[in-house]
C-alpha positions as a Python dict, from the first residue, in 0.01 Angstrom:
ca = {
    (1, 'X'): (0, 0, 0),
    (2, 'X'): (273, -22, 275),
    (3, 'X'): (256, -383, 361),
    (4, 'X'): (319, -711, 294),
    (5, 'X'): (-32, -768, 126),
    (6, 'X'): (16, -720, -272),
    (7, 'X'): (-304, -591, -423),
    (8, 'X'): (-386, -667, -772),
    (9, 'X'): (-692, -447, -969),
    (10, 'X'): (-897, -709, -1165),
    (11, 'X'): (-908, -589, -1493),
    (12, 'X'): (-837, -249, -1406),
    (13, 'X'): (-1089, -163, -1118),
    (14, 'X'): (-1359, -340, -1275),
    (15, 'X'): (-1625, -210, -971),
    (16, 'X'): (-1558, 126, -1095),
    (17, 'X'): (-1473, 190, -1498),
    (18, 'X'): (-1498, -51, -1795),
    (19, 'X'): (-1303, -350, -1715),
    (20, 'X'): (-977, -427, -1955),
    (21, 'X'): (-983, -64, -2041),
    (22, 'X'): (-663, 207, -2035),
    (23, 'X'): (-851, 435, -1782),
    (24, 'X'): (-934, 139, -1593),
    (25, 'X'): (-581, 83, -1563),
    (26, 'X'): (-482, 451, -1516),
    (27, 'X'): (-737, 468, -1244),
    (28, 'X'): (-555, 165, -1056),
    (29, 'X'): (-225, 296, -1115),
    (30, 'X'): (-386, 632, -949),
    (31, 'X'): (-539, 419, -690),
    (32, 'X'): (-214, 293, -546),
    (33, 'X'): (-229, -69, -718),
    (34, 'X'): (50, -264, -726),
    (35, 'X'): (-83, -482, -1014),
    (36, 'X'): (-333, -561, -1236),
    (37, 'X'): (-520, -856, -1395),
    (38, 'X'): (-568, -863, -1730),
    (39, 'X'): (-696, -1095, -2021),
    (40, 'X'): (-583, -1085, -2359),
    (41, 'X'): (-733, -1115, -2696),
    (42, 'X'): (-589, -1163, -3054),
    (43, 'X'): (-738, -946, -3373),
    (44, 'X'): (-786, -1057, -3720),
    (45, 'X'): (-465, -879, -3847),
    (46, 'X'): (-270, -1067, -3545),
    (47, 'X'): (-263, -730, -3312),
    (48, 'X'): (-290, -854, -2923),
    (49, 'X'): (-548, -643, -2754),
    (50, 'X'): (-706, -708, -2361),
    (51, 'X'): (-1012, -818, -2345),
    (52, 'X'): (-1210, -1098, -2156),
    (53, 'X'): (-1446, -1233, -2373),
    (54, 'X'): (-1390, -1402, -2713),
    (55, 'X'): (-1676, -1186, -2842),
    (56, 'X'): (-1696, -828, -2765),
    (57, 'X'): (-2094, -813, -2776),
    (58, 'X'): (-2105, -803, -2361),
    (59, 'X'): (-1855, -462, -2292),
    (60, 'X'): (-1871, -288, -2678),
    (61, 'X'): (-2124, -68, -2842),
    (62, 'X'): (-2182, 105, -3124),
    (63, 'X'): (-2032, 462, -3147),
    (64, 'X'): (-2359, 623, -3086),
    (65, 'X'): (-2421, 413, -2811),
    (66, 'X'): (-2659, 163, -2913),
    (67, 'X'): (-2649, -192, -2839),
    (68, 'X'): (-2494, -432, -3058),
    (69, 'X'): (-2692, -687, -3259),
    (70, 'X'): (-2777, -1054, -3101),
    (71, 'X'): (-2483, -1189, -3327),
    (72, 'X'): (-2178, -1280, -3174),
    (73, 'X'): (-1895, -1012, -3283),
    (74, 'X'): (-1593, -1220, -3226),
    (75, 'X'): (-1235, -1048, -3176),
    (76, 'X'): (-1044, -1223, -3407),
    (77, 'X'): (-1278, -1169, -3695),
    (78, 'X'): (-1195, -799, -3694),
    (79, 'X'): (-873, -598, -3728),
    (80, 'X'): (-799, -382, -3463),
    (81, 'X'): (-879, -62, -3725),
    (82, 'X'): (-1204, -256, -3784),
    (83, 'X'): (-1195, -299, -3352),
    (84, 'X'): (-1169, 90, -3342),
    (85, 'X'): (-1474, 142, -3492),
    (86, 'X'): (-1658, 20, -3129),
    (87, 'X'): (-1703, 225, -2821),
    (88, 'X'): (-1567, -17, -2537),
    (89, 'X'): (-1678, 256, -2288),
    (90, 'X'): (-1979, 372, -2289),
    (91, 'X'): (-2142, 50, -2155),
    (92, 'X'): (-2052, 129, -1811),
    (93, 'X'): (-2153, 463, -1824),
    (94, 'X'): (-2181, 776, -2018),
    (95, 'X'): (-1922, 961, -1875),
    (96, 'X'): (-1644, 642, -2045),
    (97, 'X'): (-1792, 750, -2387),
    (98, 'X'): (-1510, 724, -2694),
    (99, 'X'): (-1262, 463, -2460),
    (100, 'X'): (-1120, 213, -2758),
    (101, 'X'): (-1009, -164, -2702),
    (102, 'X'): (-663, -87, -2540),
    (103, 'X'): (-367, -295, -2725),
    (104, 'X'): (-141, -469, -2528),
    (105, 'X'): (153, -273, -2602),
    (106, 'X'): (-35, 31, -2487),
    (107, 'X'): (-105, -118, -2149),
    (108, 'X'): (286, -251, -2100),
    (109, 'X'): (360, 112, -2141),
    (110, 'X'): (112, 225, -1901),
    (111, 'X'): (270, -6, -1617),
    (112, 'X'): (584, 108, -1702),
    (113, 'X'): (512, 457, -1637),
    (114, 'X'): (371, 364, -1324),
    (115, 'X'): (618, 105, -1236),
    (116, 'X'): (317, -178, -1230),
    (117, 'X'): (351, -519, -1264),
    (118, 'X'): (54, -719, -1461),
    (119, 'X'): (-130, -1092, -1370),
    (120, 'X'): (-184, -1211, -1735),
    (121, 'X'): (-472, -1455, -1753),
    (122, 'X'): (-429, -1821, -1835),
    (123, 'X'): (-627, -1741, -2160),
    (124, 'X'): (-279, -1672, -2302),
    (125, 'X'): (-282, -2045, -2375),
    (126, 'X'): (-561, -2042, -2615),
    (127, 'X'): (-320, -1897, -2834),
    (128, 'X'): (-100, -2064, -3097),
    (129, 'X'): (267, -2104, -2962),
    (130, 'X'): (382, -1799, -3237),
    (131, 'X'): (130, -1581, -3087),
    (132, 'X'): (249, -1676, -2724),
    (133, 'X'): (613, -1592, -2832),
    (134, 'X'): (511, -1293, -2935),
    (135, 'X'): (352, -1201, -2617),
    (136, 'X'): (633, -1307, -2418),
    (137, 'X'): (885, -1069, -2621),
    (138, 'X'): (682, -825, -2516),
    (139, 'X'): (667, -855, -2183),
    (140, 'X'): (1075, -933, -2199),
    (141, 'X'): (1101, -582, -2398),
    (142, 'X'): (863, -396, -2143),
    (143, 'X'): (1060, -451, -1835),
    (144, 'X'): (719, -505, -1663),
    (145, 'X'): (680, -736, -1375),
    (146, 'X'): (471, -1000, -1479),
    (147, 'X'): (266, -1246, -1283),
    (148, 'X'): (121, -1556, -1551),
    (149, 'X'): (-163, -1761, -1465),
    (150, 'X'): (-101, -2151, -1530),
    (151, 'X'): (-267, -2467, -1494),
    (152, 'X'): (-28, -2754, -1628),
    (153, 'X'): (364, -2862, -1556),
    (154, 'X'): (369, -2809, -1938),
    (155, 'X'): (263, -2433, -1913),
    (156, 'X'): (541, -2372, -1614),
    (157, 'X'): (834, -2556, -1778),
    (158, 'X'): (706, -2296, -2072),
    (159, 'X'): (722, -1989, -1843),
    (160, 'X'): (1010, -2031, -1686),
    (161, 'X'): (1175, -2108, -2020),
    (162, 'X'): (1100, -1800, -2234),
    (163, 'X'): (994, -1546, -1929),
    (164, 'X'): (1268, -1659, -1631),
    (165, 'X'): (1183, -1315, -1443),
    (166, 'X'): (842, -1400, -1435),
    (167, 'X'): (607, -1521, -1137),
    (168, 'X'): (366, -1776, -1163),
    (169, 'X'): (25, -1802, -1034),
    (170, 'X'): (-210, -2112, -1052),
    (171, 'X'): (-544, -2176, -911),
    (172, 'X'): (-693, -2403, -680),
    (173, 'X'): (-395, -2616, -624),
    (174, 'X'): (-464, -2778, -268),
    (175, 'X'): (-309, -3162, -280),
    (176, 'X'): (3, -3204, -165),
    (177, 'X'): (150, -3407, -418),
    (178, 'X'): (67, -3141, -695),
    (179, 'X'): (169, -2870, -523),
    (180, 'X'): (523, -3060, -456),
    (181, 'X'): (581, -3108, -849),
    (182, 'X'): (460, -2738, -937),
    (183, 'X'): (675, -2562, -697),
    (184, 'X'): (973, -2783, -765),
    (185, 'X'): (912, -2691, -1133),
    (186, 'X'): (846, -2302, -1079),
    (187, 'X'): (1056, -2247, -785),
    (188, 'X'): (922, -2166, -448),
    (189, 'X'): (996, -1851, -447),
    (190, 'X'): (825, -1788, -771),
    (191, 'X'): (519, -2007, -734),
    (192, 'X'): (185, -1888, -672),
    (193, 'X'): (-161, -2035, -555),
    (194, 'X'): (-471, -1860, -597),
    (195, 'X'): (-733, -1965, -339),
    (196, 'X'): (-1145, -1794, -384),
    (197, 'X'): (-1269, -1659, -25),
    (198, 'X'): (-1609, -1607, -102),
    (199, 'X'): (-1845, -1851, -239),
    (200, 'X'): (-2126, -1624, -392),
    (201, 'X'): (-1848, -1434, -587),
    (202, 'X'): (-1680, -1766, -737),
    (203, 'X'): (-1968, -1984, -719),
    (204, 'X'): (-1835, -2166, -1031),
    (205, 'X'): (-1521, -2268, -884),
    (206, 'X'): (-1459, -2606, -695),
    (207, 'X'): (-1513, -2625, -380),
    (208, 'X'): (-1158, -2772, -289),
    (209, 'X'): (-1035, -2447, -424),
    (210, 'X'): (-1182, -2242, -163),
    (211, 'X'): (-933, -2121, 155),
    (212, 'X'): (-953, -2272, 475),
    (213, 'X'): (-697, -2290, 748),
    (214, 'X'): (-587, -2565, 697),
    (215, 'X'): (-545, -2585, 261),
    (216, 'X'): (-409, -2209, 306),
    (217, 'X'): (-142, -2348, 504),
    (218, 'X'): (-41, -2621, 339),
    (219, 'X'): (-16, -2368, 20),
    (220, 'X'): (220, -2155, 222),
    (221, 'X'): (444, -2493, 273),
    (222, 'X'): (486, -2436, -123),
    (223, 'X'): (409, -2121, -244),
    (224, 'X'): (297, -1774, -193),
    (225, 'X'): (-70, -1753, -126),
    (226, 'X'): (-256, -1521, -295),
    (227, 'X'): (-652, -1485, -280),
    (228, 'X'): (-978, -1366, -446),
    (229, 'X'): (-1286, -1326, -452),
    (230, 'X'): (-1319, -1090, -180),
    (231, 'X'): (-1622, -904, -131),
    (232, 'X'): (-1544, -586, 97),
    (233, 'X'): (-1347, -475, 383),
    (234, 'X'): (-1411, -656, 668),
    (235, 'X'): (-1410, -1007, 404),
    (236, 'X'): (-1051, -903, 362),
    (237, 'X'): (-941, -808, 683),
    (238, 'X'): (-1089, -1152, 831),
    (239, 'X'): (-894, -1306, 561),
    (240, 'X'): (-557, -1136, 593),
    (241, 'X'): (-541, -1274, 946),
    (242, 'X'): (-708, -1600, 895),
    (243, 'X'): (-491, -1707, 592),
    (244, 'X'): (-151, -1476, 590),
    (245, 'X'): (-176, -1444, 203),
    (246, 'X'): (85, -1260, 18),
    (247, 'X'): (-147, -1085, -271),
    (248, 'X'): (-487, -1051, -328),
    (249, 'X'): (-683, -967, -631),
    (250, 'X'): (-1007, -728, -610),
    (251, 'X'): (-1233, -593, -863),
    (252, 'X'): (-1221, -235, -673),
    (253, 'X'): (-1402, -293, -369),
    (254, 'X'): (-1074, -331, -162),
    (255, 'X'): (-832, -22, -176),
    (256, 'X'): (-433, -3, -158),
    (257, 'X'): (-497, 208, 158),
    (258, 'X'): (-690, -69, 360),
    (259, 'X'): (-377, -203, 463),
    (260, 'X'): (-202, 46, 605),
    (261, 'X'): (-495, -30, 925),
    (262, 'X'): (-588, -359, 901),
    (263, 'X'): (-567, -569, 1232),
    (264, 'X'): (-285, -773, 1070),
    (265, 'X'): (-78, -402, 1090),
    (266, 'X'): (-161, -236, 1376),
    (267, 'X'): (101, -445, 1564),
    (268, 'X'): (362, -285, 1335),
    (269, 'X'): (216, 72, 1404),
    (270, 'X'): (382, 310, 1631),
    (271, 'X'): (244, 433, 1960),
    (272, 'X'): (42, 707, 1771),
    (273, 'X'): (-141, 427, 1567),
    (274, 'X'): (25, 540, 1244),
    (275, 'X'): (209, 321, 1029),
    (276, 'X'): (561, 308, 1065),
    (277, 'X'): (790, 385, 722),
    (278, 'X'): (844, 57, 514),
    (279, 'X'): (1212, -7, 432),
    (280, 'X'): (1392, -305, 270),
    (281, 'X'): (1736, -399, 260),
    (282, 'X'): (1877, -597, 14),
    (283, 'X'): (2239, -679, -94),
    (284, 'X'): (2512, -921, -31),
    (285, 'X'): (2680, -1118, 292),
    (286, 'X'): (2837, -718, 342),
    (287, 'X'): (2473, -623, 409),
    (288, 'X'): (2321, -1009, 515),
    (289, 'X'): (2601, -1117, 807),
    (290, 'X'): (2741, -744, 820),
    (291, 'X'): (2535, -451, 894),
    (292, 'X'): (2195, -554, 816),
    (293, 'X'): (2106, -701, 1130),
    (294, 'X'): (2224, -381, 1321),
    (295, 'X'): (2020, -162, 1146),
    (296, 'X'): (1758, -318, 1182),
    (297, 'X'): (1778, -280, 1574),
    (298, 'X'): (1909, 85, 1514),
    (299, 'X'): (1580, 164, 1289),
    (300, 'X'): (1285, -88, 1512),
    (301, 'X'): (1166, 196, 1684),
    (302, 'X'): (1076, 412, 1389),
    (303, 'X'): (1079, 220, 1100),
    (304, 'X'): (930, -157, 996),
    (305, 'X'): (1269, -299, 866),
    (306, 'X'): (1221, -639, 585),
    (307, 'X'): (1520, -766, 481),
    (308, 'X'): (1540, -1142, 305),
    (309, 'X'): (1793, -1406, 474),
    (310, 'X'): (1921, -1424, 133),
    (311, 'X'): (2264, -1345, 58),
    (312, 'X'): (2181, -1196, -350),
    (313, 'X'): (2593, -1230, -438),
    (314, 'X'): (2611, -1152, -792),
    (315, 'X'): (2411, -856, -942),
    (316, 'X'): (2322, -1086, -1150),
    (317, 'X'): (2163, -1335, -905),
    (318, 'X'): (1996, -1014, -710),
    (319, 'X'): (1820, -953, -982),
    (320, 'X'): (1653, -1282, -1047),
    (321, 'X'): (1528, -1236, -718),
    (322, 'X'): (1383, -889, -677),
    (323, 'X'): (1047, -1065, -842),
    (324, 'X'): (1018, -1245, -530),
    (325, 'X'): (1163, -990, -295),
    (326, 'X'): (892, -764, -422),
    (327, 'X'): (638, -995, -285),
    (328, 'X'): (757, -1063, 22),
    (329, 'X'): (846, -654, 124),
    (330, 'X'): (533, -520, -28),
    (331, 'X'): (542, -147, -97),
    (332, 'X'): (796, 30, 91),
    (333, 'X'): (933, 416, 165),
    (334, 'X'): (1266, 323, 117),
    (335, 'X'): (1482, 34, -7),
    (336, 'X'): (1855, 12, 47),
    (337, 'X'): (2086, -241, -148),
    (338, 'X'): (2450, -332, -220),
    (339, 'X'): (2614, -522, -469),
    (340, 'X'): (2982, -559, -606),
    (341, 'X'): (3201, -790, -457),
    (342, 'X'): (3110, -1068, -607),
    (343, 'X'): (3091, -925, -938),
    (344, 'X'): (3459, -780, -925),
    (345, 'X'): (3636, -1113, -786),
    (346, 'X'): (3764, -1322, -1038),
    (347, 'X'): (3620, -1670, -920),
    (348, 'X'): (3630, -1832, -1245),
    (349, 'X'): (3952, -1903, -1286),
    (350, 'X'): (4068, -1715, -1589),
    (351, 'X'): (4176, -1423, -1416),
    (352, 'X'): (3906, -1201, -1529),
    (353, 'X'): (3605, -1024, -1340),
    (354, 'X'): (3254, -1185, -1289),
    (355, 'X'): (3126, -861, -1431),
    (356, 'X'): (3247, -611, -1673),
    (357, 'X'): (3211, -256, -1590),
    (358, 'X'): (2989, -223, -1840),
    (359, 'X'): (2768, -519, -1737),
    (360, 'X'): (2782, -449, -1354),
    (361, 'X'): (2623, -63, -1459),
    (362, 'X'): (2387, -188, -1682),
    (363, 'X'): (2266, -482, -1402),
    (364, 'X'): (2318, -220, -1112),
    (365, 'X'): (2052, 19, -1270),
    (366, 'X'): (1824, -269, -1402),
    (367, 'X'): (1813, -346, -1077),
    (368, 'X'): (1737, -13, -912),
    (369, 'X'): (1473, 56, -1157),
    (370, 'X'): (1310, -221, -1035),
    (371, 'X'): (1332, -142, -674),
    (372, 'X'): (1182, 202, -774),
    (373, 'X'): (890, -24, -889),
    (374, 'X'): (765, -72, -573),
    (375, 'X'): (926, 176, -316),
    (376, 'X'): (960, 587, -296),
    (377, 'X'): (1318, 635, -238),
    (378, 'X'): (1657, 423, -342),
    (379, 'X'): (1974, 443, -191),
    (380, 'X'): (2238, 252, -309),
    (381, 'X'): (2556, 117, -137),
    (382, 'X'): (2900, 167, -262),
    (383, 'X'): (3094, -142, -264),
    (384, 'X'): (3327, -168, 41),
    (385, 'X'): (3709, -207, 16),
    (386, 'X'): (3924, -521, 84),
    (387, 'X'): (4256, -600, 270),
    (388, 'X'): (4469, -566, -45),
    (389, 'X'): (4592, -962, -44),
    (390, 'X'): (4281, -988, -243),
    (391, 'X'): (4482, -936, -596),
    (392, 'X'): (4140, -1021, -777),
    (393, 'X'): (3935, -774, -615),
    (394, 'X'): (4203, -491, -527),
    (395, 'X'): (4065, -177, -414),
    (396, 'X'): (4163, -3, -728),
    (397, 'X'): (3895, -185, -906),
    (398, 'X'): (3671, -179, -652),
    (399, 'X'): (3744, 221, -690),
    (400, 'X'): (3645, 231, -1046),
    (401, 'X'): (3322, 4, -1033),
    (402, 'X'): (3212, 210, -820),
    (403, 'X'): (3323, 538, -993),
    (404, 'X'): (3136, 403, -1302),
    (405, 'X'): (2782, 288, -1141),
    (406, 'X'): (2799, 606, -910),
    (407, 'X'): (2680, 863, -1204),
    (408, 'X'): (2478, 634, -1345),
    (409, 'X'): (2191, 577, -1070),
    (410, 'X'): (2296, 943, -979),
    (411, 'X'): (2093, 971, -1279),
    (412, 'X'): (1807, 809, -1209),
    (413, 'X'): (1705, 956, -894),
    (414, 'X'): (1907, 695, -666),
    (415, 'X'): (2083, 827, -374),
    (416, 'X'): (2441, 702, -284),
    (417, 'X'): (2530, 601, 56),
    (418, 'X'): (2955, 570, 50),
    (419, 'X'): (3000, 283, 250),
    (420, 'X'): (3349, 242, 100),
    (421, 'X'): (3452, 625, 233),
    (422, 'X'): (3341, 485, 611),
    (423, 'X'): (3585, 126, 564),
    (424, 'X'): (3825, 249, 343),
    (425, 'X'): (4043, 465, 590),
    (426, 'X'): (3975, 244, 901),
    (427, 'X'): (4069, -125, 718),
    (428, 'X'): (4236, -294, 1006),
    (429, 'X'): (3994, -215, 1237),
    (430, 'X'): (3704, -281, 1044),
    (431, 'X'): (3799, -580, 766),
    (432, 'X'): (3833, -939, 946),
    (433, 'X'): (4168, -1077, 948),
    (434, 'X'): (4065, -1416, 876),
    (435, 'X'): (3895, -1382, 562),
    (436, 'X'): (4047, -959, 435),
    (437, 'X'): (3683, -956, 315),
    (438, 'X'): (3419, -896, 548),
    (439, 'X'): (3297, -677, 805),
    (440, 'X'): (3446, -741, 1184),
    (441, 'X'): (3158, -593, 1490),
    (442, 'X'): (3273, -256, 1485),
    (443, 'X'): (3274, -221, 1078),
    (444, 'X'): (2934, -363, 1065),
    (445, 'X'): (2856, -125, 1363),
    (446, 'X'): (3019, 199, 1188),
    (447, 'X'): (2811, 95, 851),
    (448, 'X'): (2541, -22, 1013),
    (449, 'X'): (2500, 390, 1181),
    (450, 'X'): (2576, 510, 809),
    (451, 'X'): (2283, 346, 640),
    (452, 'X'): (2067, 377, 906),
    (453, 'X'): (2182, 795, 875),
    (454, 'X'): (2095, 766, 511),
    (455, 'X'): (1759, 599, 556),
    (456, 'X'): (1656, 856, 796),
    (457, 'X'): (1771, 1158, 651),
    (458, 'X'): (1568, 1056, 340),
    (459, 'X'): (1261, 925, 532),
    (460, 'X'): (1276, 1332, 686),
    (461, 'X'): (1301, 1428, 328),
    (462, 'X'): (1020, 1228, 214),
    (463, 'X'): (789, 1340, 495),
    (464, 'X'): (878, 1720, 381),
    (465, 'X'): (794, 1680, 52),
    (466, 'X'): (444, 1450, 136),
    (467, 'X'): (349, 1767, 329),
    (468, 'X'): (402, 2054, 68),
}
């Protein structure tokens, strides 16, 4: 998916394999899914498995096929060896025969791989708080972006406590008042509402749940809209420009590709009709009042350019925010990002950095692994010099952070764009005298035409290899 429009596979792609299953979840990772939904269950011997249904009667079968007795089966009266012993397959068709209950653990790995995120269902709160924590720890060891379904202040405050990386998704919220308290609590740019489009498919819901111009907007006041319950193309395309939603959930029907020519995208298409290369910037005020708005102009033509209004300062602060930033980019070509400054400046008064080296690396390549979640290609920004009256950020540190973070996204397949080689030997034409910090018009305009170099020497790159 290239746009703005996150698409999340409900249970997998439901429409297609055996919901809640690995090779449901493979196949959406295949598929081009962004996300999926998933419910989880608890076994006997305290194992967390997915699974809908408290019983596993409706999806399970015997080995050999044959239908389980009338007798409720329920999960946590079995350990997941006894668990094994079930086909969880074969009831969709013969071709699934042999697929086991997937465990949790196995599916965080999965994303992982893939660089998914997961929407975990609000059954989570059936469980005992132990069982919870133990869920969240995973999650927190995974590294997998994770969307949780909510219903209380209670279940946020709890959230945002023990999973602070997390977004959070509740349904049917359309008074004002609650929607106030719940983004306060979460965070707007955190908070999710989940709004049902079609009636036949969520016939059990409330009807004040159900999108209309005028609840969708008032959601998008607060929150990030996301919908269901969308029965085929044209249900989604009608909704995508009727309600603006940020994500939308589908058991299959709708695929990652829809977007790239839906009528919300064609006015971002280029004169051919195709869809122009996604690319996000992301960084600090060198990249937000710097060279960020120039290359934007310097890319319009070919290239659909997000970048947030944010300033992310810290790497430590940048990351908090990708989550969101995510969201609101969608899946891109190319992202582009900067950090440093603010992590070599002593600004706490005890004469020492924000950031060790050794933390600004470590945060640095959290944070590119992340971007690599959702985009192609990273390139990453070497921080710029200063006018050396800047004793707590002198360019020989500068230097070395960004000798030390170099190598290490070098590693992971991020490309370096040396911003600091373009200021460095021009500093009193292209560092503001006011502030021996920033960029003055013609260093934003002389970084601006290096990143927008880098972005579409590896946009030619990626085209090349697409086409092999």
């Amino acid at each position: 998916m290239r746009r703005g429009v996150v698409l999340s596979g409900h249970r997998g792609v439901e429409a297609e394999y055996p919901e809640n299953t690995l090779i449901s979840f493979r196949a959406a990772a295949e598929q081009g899914y962004e996300m999926v939904e998933l419910d989880l269950g608890v076994t006997k011997d305290r194992r967390i498995v997915v699974i809908h249904d408290d019983v596993i009667n409706r999806v399970a079968r015997n080995l050999d096929g044959s239908r389980l007795p009338d007798e409720p089966i329920h999960v946590d009266a079995l350990t997941y060896r006894e668990l094994r012993g079930y086909d969880f397959g074969i009831a969709h068709g013969e071709r699934f025969k042999g697929e086991p209950i997937a465990l949790f653990s196995d599916v965080l790995n999965l994303m992982r791989e893939h660089h998914m995120g997961i929407e975990v269902d609000h059954k989570l709160f059936h469980f005992s708080p132990d069982l919870r924590a133990q869920v969240y720890s995973m999650v927190r060891s995974s590294g997998v972006p994770v969307h949780m379904s909510l219903a209380t202040a209670e279940e946020i405050t709890e959230i945002r406590d023990c999973l602070p990386d997390a977004q959070i998704i509740c349904n049917g919220v359309t008074d004002e008042p609650t929607l106030a308290r719940f983004s306060a609590l979460a965070g707007k740019e955190r908070f999710w509402v989940a709004l049902p489009v079609d009636f036949e498919r969520a016939s059990w819901a409330p009807r004040s749940w159900f999108a209309t111009a005028e609840n969708a907007a008032l959601v998008r006041r607060y929150a990030k809209l996301f919908i269901w319950a969308v029965k085929d193309r044209a249900s989604f395309d009608a909704a995508v420009d009727a309600f603006a939603p940020v994500g939308c959930e589908t058991s299959g029907e709708i695929k990652p590709e829809v977007n790239d020519l839906s009528p919300v995208n064609k006015e971002k298409a280029g004169t051919n009709g195709a869809v122009k290369p996604r690319v996000a910037l992301f960084g600090d005020s060198i990249r937000r009042s710097g060279y960020g708005k120039r290359v934007g102009e310097l890319l319009s033509d070919d290239f659909d350019v997000f970048q947030p209004d944010e300033n992310g300062c810290y790497i430590k602060n940048l990351l908090l925010r990708i989550p969101a930033w995510r969201c609101d980019a969608g899946k891109c070509d190319i992202v582009h990002f900067n950090a440093g400054l603010w992590d070599i400046a002593s600004n706490l008064g005890d004469g020492k950095p924000f950031s060790t080296v050794e933390e600004y690396c470590t945060n640095v390549v959290r944070a590119a692994r992340l971007f690599q979640g959702f985009s192609k290609k990273v390139i990453f920004a070497t921080t710029t010099p200063v006018e050396n009256v800047f004793p707590e950020a002198a360019n020989e540190q500068i230097a070395a952070y960004n000798a030390a973070v170099v190598p290490e996204l070098q590693k992971i397949g991020v490309l370096i764009d040396d911003l600091n080689a373009v200021v460095l030997p021009n500093l009193g034409e292209y560092i503001r005298p006011d502030d021996h910090l920033h960029l003055t018009a013609a260093g934003a305009e002389a970084c601006a035409a290096a990143v927008a170099a880098s972005i579409r020497e590896t946009a030619k790159t990626l085209s090349q290899q697409s086409q092999q």
